[in-house]
C-alpha positions in Angstrom: -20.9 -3.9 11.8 -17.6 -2.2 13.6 -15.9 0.5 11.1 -12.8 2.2 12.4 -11.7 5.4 11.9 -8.9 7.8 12.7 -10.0 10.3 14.5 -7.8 13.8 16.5 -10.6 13.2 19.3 -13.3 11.3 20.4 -16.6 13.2 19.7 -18.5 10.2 18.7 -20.4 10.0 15.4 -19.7 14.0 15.2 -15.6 13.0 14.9 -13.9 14.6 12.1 -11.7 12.0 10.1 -7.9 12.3 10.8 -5.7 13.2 7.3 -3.4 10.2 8.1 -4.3 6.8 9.3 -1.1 5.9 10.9 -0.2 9.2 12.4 -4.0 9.6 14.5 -3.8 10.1 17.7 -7.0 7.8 18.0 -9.1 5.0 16.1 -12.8 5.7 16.6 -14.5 2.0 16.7 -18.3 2.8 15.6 -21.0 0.0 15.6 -23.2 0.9 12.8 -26.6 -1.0 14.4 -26.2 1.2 18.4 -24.4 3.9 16.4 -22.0 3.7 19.9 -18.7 4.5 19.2 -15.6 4.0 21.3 -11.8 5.7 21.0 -8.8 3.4 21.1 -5.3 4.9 21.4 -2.8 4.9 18.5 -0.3 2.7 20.3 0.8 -0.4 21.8 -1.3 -1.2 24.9 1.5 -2.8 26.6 4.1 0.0 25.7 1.7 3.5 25.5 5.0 6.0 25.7 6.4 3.6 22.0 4.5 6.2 20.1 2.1 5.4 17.2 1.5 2.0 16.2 -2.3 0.8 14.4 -1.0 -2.7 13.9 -0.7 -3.0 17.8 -3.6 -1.2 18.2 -5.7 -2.7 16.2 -4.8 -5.9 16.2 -7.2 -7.9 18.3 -10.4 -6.4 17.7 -13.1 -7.6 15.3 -13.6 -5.1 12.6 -15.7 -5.0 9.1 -14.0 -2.4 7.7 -11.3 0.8 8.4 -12.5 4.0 6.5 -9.4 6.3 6.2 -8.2 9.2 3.8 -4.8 8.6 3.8 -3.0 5.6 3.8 0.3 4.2 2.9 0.6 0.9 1.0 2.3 -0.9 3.7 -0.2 -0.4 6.3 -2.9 -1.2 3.8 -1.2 -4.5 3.0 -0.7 -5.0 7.0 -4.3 -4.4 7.9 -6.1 -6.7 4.9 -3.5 -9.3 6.4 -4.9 -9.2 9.7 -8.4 -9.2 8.1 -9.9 -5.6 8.4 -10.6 -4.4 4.8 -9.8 -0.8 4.1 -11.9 1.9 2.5 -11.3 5.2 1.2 -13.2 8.4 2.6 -15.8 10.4 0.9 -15.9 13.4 3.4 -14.1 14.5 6.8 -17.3 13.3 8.5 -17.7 10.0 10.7 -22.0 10.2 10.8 -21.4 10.7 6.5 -19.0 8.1 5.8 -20.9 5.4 8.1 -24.1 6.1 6.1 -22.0 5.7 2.7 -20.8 2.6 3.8 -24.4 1.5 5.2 -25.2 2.6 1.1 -22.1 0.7 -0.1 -20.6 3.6 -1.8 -17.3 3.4 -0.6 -14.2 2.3 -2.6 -11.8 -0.1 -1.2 -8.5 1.2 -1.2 -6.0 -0.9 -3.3 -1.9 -0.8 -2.6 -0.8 0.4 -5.3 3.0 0.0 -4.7 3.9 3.4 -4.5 7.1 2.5 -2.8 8.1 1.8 -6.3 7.0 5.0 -8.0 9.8 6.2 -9.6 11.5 3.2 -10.2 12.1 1.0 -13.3 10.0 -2.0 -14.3 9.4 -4.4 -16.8 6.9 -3.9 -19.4 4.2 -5.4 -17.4 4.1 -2.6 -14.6 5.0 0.4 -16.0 6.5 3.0 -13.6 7.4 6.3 -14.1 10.7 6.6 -13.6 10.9 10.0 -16.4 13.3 8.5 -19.0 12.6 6.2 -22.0 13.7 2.2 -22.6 12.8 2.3 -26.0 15.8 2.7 -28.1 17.4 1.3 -31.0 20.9 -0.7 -30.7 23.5 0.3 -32.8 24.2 -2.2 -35.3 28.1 -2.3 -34.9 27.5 -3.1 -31.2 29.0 -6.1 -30.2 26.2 -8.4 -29.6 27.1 -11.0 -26.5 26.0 -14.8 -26.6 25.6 -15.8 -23.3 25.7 -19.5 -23.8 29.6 -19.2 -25.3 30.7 -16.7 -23.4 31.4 -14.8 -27.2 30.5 -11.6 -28.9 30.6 -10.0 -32.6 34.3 -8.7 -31.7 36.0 -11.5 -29.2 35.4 -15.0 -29.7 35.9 -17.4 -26.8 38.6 -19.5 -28.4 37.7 -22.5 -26.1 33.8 -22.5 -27.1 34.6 -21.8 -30.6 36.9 -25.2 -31.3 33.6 -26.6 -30.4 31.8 -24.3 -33.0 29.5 -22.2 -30.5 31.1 -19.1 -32.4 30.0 -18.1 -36.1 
């Protein structure tokens, strides 16, 4: 199996795992059965002086898995769309994490929409966006009907000849 990591330098399965997958300077590609190991640069092949980019990267080779410590949600969603499954790392160590994998004791990492941290939701995915939407209407509000264009104070004289308003 090839497991990718992101790595400051290449020192093979002695590498210590890069803090932030997109930012590394270099993807260490291991092959768990040889234990070789080979560095690929963080950036477009065709366009090196771009800067950082683990799409490009990335892109065309054959991996079983990328084993990183931080990752944002968007790269996470881009690299299970191009197929490489993304796990989460147990220690700063290449040798370690390749024998927790070999164990199967690593967690996939699941985008978790953090992008939306902070914002409002619906009841179905809560955010925390640090104020309340559970509060009482007032009963003298004016409630509005939609469907005649009427609330509790103005009627819609039009809809209510039709007697849409009560």
């Amino acid at each position: 199996m090839k497991l990718c990591f992101p790595v400051i330098t290449d020192e093979g399965m002695a590498s210590t795992i890069y803090g932030h997958f997109s930012s590394a300077p270099y993807y260490l590609v291991v092959d768990t059965v040889t234990r070789q190991s080979n560095a690929i640069a963080n950036c477009d092949p065709q366009n090196p002086d771009a800067g950082c980019n683990p799409f490009l990267a990335l892109n065309c080779l054959q991996l079983d898995g990328i084993i990183a410590d931080g990752i944002g949600d968007v790269t996470v969603r881009l690299m299970n769309t191009i197929g490489f499954k993304v796990l989460e790392t147990e220690s700063a160590s290449v040798a370690e994490n390749v024998a927790l994998f070999e164990q199967n004791a690593l967690a996939e990492v699941i985008s978790c929409d953090s992008h939306l941290e902070g914002r409002c939701s619906d009841d179905e995915a809560p955010r925390t966006c640090n104020h309340t939407h559970d509060h009482e209407h007032d009963d003298d509000e004016p409630v509005f009907r939609e469907e005649t264009g009427c609330d509790s104070d103005h009627c819609n004289p039009e809809k209510c000849e039709l007697g849409h308003c009560s």
